[in-house]
N, C-alpha and C positions, 0 to 999 in steps of 0.2 A: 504494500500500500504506500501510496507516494505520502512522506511526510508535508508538503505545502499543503497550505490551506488557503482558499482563495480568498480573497473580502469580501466574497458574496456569502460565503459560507461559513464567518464568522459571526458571530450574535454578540454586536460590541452594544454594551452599555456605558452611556455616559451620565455622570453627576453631574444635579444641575451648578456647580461652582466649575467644571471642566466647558462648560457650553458658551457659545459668544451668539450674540444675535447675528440673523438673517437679513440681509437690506436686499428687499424687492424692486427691481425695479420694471416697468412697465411704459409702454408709448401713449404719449396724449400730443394730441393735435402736432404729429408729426415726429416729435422728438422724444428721446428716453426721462426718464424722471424718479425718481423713489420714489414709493409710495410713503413713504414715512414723510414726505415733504408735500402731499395734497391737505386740503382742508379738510375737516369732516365727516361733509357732504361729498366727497369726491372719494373718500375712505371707503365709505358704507358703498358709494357704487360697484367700489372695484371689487367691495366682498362679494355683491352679490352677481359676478358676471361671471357666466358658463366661458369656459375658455375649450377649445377646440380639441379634438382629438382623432388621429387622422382613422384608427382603427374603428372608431365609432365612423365615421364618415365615407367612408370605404361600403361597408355593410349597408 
């Protein structure tokens, strides 16, 4: 049996003191942006938007 183990097929857990945030970012009117820098109103839109998925689109 091959000693390597892939990263897929590790079960790594992290504490949350080892974790660093996430910066989203996203296109509006043309150019990229974090989401951590819309207002809001502009927040709550992006939670609620279906983003694309080509295997669902395909079928």
């Amino acid at each position: 049996m091959n000693s390597h183990i892939s990263f897929i097929e590790q079960n790594i857990q992290l504490e949350d003191h080892e974790r660093q945030p996430c910066e989203v970012w996203t296109r509006v009117m043309g150019y990229h942006r974090p989401v951590s820098q819309f207002n809001p109103g502009k927040q709550a839109e992006h939670a609620e938007r279906c983003h694309f998925s080509e295997k669902a689109a395909a079928l």
